[in-house]
FILUM-374071 format. One record per residue: residue in one letter; x, z, y of N, C-alpha, C in turn. Coordinates in pm, whole numbers, plus 50000, padded with zeros to 5 digits. Layout:
# residues N
AXZYXZYXZY...
# end
This chain:
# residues 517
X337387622164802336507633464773337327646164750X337217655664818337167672864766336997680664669X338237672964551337647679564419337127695164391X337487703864495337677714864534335857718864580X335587713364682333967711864709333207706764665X333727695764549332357687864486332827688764366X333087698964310332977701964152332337702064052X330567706264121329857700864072329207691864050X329357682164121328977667964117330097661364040X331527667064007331837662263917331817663663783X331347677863750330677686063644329887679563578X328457674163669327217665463657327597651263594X328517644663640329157632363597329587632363482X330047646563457331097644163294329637646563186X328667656863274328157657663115326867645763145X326297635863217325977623663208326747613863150X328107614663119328887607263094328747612662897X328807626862886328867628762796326927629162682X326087627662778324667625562700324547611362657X325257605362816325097589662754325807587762621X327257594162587327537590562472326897595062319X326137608562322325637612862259324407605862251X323687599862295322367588862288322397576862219X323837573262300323647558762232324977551962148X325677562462060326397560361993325807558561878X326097551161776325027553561664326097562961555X325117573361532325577582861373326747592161409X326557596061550327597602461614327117616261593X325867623261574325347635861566324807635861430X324927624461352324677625261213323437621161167X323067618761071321967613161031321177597061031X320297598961013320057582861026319227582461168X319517567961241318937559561357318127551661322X317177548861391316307538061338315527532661483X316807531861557316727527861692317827524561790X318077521761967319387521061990319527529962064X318867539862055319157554662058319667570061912X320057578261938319947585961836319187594361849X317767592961942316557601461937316267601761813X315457617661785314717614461678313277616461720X312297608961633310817609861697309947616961569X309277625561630308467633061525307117626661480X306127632161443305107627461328304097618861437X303697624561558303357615061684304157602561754X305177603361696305957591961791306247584861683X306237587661577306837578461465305967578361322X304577585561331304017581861250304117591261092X303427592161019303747600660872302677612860904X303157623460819302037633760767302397646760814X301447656360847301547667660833301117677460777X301367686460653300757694260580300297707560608X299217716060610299227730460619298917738160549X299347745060485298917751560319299267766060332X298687776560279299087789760227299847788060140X300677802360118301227801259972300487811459855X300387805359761299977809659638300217824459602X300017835459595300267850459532299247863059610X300087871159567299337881159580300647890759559X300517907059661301627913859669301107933259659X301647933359538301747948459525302437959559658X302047964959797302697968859848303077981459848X304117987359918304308005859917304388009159783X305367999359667305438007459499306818013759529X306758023259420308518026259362308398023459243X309798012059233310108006959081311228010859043X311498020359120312728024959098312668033458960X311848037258901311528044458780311318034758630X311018025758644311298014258587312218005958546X313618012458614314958004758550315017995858608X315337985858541315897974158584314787961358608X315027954758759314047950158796313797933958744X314547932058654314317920558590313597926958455X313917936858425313197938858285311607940758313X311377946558447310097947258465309487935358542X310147925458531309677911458592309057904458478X309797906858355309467901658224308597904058199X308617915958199307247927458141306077927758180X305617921958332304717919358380304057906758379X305077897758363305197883358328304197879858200X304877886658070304807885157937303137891957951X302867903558009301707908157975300747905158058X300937895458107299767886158247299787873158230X300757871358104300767852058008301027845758123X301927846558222302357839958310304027833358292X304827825358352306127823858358306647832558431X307407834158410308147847858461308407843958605X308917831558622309067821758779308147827058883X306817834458807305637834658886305517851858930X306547859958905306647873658912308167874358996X307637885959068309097887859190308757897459250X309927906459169310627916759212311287925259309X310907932659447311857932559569312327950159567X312717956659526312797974459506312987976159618X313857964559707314637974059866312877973859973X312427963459921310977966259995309587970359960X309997975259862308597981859764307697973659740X308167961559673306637947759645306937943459540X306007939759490305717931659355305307922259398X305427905759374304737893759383304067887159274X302707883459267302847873259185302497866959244X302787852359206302457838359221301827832559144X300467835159089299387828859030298027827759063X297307826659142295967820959152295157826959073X295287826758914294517828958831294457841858746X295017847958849295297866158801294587872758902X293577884058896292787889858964293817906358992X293367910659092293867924359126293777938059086X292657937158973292527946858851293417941458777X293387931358706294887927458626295937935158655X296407926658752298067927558838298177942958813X297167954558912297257967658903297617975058791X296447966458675296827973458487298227969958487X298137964158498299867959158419300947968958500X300987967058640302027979858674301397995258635X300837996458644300518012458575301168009658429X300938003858361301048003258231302708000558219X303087995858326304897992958326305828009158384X304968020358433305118024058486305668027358642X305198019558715305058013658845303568023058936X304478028859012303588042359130303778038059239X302928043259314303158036159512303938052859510X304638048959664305598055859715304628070659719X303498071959721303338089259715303348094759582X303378085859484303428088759340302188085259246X301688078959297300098079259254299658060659190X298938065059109298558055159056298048038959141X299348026759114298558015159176296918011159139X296768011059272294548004859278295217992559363X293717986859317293467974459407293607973159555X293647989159618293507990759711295207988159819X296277986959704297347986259720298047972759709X297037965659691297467949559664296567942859751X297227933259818297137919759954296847904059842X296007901059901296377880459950297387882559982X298237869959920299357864860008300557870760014X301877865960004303247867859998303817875360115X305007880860082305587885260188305977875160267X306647882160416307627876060480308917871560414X308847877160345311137869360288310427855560202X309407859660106308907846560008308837839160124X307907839160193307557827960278308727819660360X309947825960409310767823760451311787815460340X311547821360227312847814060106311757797960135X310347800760129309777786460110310127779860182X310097782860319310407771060457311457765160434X312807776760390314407771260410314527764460277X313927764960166313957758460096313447740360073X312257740360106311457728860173312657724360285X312857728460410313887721960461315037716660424X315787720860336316737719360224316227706660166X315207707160099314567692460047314257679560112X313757680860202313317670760357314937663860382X316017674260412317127671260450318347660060299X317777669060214318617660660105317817645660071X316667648260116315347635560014315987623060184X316367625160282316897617760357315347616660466X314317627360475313307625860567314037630860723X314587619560815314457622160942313937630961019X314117637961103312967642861157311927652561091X311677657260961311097663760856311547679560905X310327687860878310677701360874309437706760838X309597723960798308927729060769308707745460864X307587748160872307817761460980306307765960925X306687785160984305987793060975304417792761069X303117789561034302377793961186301327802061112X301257810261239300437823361175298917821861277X297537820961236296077819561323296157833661407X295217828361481294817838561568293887850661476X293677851461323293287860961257294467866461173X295627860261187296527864561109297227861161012X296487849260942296707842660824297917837460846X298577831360742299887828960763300007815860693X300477800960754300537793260676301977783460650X302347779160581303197769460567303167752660663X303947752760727303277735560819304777730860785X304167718360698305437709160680304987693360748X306047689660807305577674860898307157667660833X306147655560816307887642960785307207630660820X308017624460908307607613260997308027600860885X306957591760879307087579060812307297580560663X305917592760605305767593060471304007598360488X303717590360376302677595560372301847608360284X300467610960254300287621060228300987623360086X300517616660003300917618759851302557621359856X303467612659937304727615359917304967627959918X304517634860071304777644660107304297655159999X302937657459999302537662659865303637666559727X303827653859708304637651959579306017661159608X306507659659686307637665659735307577681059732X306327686259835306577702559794305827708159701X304897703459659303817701159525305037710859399X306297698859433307207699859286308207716359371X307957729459257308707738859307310537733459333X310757725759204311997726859176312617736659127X312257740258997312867750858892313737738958788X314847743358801315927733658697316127745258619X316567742558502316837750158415317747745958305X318727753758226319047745358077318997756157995X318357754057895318457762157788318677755157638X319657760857609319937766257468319117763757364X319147750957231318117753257165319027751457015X318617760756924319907758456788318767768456667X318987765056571318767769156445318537786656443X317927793156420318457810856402318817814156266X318647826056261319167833056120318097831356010X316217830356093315577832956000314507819355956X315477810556011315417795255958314137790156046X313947796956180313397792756282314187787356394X313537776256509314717779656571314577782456742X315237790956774315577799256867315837791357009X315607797357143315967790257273316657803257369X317387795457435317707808657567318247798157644X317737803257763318407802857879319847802557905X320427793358009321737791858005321877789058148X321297777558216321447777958372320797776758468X320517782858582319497779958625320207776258799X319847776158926320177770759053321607782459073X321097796359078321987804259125323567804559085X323327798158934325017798158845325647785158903X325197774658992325907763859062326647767259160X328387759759161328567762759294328827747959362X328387732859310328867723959345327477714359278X327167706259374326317695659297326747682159309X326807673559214327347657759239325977652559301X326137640959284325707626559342325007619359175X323977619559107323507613159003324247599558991X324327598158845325347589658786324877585858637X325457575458627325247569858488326937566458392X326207573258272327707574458205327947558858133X329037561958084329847550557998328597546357855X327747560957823326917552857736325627550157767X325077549157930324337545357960323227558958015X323677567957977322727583458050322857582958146X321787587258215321827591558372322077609658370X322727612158422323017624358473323487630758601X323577640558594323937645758732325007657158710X326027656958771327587662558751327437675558814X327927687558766327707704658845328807710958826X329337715658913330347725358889329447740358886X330237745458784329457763958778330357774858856X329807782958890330097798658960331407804158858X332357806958842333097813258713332337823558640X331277831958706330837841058621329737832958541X329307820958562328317818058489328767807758378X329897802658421331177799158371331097804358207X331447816858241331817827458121330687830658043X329657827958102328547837258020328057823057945X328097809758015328237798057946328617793057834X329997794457805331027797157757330927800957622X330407818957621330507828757557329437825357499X328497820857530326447818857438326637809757371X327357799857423327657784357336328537787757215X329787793557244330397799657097330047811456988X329437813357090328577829756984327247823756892X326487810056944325507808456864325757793756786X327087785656774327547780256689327387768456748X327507763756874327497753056981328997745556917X329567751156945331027747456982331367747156823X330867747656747331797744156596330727739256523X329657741556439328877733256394327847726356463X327867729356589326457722256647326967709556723X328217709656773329057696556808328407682956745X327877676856862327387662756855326147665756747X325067676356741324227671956606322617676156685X322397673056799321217673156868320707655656815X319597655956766318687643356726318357636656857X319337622756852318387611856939316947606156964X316117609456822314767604456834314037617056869X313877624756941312617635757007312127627757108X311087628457094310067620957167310197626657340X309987621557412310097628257548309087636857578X309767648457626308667655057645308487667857570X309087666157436309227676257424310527679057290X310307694257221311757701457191312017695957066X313097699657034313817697856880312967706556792X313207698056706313437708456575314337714356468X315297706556512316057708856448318107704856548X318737708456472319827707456548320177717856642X321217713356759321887722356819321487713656964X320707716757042320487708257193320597716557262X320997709057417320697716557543319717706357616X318977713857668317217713757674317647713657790X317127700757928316977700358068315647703258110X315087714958159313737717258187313777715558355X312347711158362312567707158537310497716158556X310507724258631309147728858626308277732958532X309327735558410308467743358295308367728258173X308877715458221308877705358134310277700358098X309727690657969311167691357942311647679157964X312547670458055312997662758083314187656557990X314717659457916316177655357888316337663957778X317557660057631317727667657578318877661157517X320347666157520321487662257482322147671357377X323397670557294324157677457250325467678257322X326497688057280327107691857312328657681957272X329327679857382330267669657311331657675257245X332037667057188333707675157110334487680557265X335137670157319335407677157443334757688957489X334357688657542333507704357585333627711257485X333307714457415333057720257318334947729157267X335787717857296336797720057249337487730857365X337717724257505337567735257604337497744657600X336037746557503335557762757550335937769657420X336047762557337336747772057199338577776757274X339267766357333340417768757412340587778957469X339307779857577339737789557679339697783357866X339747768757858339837766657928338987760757988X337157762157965336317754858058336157764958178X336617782658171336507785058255337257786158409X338297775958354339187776058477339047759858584X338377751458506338047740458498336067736958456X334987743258519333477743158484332717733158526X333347725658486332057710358496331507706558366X329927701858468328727703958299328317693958393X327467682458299326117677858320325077677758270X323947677758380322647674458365322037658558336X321677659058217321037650358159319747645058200X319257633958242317977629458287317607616558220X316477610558163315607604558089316057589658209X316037584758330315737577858466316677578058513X316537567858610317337573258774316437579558859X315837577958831314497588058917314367603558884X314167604858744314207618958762316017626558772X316967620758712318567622958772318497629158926X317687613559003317717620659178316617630359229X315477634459148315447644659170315927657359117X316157658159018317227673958945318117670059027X318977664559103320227664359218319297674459332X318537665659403317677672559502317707686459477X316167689459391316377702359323317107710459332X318247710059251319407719959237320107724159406X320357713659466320827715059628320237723559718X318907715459679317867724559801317307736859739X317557742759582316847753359544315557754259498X315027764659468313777764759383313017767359465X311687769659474310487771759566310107788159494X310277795459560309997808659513308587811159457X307447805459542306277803859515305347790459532X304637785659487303657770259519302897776859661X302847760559691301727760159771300467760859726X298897769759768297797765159734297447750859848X297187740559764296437725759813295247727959795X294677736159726293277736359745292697743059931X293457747459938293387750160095294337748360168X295037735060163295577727760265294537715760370X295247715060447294657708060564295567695560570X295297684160533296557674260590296037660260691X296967660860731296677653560860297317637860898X297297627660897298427616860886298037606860977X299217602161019299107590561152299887580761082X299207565261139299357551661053300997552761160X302257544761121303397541461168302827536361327X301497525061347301367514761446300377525661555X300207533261519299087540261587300587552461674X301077555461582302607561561667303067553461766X303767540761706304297531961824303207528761947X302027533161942301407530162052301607544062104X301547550962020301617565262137302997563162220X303757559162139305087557462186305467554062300X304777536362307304797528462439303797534962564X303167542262517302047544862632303207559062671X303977563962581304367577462691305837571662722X306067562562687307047554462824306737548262942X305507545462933304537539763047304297552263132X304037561763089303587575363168304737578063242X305997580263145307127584963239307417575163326X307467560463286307877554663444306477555063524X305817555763511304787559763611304847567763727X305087581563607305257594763672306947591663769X307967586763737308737584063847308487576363939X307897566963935307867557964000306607569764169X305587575564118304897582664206305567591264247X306507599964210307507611264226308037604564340X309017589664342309697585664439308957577264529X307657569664507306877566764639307187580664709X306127595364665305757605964761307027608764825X308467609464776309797615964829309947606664930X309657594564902310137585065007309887588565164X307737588065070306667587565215307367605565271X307827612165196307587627365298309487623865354X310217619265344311097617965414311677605865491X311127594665449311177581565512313177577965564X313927585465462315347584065506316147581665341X316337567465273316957561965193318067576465167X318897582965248319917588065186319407603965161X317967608165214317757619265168316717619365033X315697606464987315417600864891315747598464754X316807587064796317367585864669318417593864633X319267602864675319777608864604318737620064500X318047624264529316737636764526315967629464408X315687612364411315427608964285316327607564162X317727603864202318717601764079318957612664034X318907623664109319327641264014318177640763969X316817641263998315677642763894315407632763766X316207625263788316727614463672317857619663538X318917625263620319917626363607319737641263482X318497649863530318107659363460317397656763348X317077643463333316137638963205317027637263116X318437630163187319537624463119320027636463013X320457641263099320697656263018319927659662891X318507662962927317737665562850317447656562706X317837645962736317407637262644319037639262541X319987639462623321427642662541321547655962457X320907663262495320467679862430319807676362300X318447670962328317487667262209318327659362133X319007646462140319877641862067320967647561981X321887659362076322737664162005321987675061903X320807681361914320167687161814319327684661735X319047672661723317957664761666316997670461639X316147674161766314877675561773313947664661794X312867665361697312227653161678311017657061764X311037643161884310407642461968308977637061962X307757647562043306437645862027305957645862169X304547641462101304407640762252304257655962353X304327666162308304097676462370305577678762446X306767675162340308097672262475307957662862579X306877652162515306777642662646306297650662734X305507659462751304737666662859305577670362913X306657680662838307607687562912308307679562986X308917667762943309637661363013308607656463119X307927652963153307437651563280306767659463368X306867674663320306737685763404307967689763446X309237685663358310707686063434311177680663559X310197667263536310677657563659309637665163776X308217669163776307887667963851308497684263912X308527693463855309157710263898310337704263914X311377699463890312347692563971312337691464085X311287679264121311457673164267311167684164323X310377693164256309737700764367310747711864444X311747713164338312747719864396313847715664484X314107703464464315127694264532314037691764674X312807695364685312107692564798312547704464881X312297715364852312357726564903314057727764955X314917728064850316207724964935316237713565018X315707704765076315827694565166314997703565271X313757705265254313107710565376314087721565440X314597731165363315477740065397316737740365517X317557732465452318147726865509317957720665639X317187711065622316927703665743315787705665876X314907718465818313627725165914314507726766022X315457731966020315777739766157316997731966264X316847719066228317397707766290318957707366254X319457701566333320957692466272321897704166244X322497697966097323347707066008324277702966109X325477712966147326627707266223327647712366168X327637718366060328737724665980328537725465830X329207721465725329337732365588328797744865584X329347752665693328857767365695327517770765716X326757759765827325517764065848324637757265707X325327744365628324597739965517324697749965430X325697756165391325617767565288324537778965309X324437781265412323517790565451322617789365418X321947779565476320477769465451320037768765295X321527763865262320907758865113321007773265013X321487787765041321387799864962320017803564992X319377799165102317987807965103317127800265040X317577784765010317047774864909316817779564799X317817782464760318437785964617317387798064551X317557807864678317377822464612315687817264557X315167813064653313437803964594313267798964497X314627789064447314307779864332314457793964247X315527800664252315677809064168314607818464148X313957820964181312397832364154311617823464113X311197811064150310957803264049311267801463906X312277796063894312557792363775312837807063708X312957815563730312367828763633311227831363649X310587831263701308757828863659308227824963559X309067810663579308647793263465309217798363356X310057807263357310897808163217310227821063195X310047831963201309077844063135307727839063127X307057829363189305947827863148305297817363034X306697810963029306737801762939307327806162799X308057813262795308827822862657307847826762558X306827834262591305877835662476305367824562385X305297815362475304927801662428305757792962334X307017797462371308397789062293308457798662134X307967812862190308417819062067307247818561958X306157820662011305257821061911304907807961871X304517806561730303827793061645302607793261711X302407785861808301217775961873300997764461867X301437756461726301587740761769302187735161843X301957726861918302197717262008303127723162118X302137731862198302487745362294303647747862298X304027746362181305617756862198306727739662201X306197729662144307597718662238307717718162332X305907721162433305937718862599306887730862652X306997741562613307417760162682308457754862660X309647748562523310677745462486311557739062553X310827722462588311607716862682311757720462834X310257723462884310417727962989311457737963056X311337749162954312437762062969313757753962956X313767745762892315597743762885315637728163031X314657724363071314707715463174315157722863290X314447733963310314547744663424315737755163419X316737753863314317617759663275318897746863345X318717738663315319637725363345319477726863483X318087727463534318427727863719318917733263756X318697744163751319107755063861320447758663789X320967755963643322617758863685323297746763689X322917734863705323977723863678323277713963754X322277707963790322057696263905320927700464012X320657709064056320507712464204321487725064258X322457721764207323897726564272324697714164286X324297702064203325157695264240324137684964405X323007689164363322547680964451322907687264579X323027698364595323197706364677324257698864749X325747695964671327047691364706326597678064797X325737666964707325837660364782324747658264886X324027662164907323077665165002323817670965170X324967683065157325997687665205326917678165268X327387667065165328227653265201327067645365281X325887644165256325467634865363324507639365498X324937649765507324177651665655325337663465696X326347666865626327657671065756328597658865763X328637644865694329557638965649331117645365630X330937657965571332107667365500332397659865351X333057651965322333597649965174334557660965109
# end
């Protein structure tokens, strides 16, 4: 062979050579298999739930808070005077919004309270109702998805994700799908924001006693693996940020942590809730209180030293091994900026056995669909060597395709099944057209006259397959459901032809009717 003329057919070989390995290696692209492939199969092929929910708030738009100072002080402030958690107020100055995240706050409220904080829309004028929306911004909504994904990925859901889709009126919703869980799991999972917290709980001056805040997701720069100590606690191991390090550090020795409060947090508090007495650090997980430890001589000694901040490992204390692995989760994947409303979710769930049938029936389709692809190629050319080659590249392009989805673990539905068998069949159709090409105008007797033949081939497939691909793009980009796996695969099926196997078919098509190797 002509390594020189059939380059691409040797091109074609390496990366068949290289999908096959990416398919059927196991744990080679990461994650878990649960097959002798490293496909992954989504909520149709493999069964589990899909959720669709709004998110919870409401958004002050077009303010300046810039007159207001500091935008945590007026997070408080709005917080404190709307009896909300402060968790539920958010702050953006670079985009002129106020959020809250409560349900149970009306838009005369919300409005009093920024007037009263001193909070004006950008012409200067007093916030009205008329200046406040349903519903969160774009960045909230976005911290939710990547956050939720973050969770799916650590909780070990396969195939799990979360994405933006917006109705044909505009509404905007949250769609989370995780294959081979059902509703409540799923539920349970984004249900829980994931607010970790530790705060500070010790005696005050006026023989009450006092709490603050000490850590929350942002002061982490390292999360362990939940663990159980030498005296039987479950906890979870964190390295801190150095600046949070210090401010750590500095609260614990300033409010008498580190010299009289050493080891004197009470073992008997009931779960659930706070001291009364003593020196504790308080594990809050969603506004509850999970865990409540003292401070040990070690540590303690450290930080009177000088040296926990060069060296910042702390743990989180948990009641379980259950709740340990979720405060791990949690902390990794981050907090949920805002809840979902479930009162207007939609959820949707397929039994595991009702998948595997979808399953087997769209393996049945695709050999179907080949099997008719190569009767018709046969019957319209009735010549084994112009046939089967014309079927193994339309094969050969699935191959591919299926090594792509693998190396990115896209979890396969049936709406890629579609694509994939609109690949095969816009395939042949192109490998038809270069055969007719070629061969309409009777016997190739040269390379030169095949090249010819096969550029005016080409230039066809090519106006084609930019057609298929602008008309299909809207479809890939916008949240349409389903719609957008079919535009997805298809576009990248029709991307694989026309630069990498009907050039190679080309080569050998070339080798068998000039017999030029």
């Amino acid at each position: 062979m002509n390594l020189r003329e059939n380059w691409r057919v040797i091109v074609l070989v390496l990366m068949l050579v290289g999908s096959g390995v990416i398919l059927f290696t196991p744990g080679l692209v990461g994650g878990e298999t649960t097959g002798p492939t490293n496909l992954q199969y989504g909520l149709e092929l493999d069964g589990g739930t899909r959720l669709r929910a709004p998110v919870v708030g409401m958004t002050a738009e077009k303010v300046d808070v810039s007159t207001t100072g500091n935008p945590t002080a007026l997070r408080d402030a709005v917080a404190d005077n709307l009896s909300i958690p402060t968790r539920d107020v958010y702050v953006q100055p670079r985009s002129g919004t106020v959020e809250v995240f409560n349900d149970s706050i009306s838009k005369e409220e919300f409005a009093t309270v920024l007037n009263q904080q001193g909070v004006t829309t950008q012409e200067g004028s007093q916030v009205t109702t008329d200046d406040i929306r349903d519903g969160v911004t774009q960045a909230t909504r976005q911290q939710v998805v990547d956050t939720i994904n973050r969770k799916l990925s650590e909780t070990g859901l396969s195939g799990g994700s979360a994405t933006i889709a917006t109705t044909v009126d505009g509404d905007k919703y949250i769609v989370v799908e995780a294959p081979n869980r059902d509703a409540e799991e799923l539920k349970k999972l984004v249900n829980d924001r994931g607010i970790v917290e530790v705060h500070a709980r010790y005696p005050g001056s006026n023989g009450t006693m006092e709490e603050q805040r000490l850590l929350t997701y942002e002061d982490l720069r390292r999360v362990g693996d939940p663990e159980v100590s030498q005296e039987g606690v479950h906890q979870v191991p964190v390295v801190l940020t150095q600046d949070a390090a210090k401010d750590f550090s500095n609260i614990l020795q300033q409010t008498g942590f580190t010299s009289d409060g050493v080891s004197s947090c009470p073992r008997d508090v009931p779960e659930g809730e706070k001291n009364s007495e003593g020196y504790c650090l308080v594990t809050i997980v969603n506004g509850e209180v999970t865990a409540t430890h003292s401070l040990g001589p070690s540590l303690a000694n450290s930080m009177n030293q000088g040296t926990f901040v060069d060296d910042p490992r702390f743990v989180m204390t948990a009641t379980n091994e259950s709740e340990a692995r979720d405060i791990a989760v949690n902390l990794r994947a981050g907090a949920l900026r805002a809840p979902l409303d479930f009162d207007n979710a939609q959820v949707y769930s397929l039994e595991p056995a009702l998948a595997d049938r979808f399953k087997t029936n769209s393996l049945i389709t695709g050999l179907i669909a080949v099997l008719a692809v190569s009767g018709v190629v046969y019957l319209r050319y009735g010549e084994p060597k112009i046939a089967v080659p014309m079927i193994v590249t339309a094969l050969a392009e699935v191959v591919l395709l299926l090594g792509f989805v693998a190396a990115v673990r896209l979890p396969l539905d049936l709406s890629h099944i579609a694509g994939f068998i609109a690949v095969i069949g816009t395939g042949v159709d192109d490998l038809i057209i270069i055969a007719d090409e070629v061969m309409s105008e009777g016997e190739v007797s040269s390379s030169r006259v095949f090249q010819s033949r096969f550029r005016k081939a080409f230039w066809v497939i090519g106006a084609a397959a930019a057609t298929t691909i602008i008309a299909m793009s809207p479809l890939a980009v916008l949240s349409l459901g389903d719609l957008r796996g079919f535009a997805i695969v298809t576009i990248l099926g029709v991307l694989i032809g026309v630069l990498i196997t009907r050039p190679a078919y080309g080569d050998i098509l070339r080798s068998l009717t000039t017999g030029e190797h």
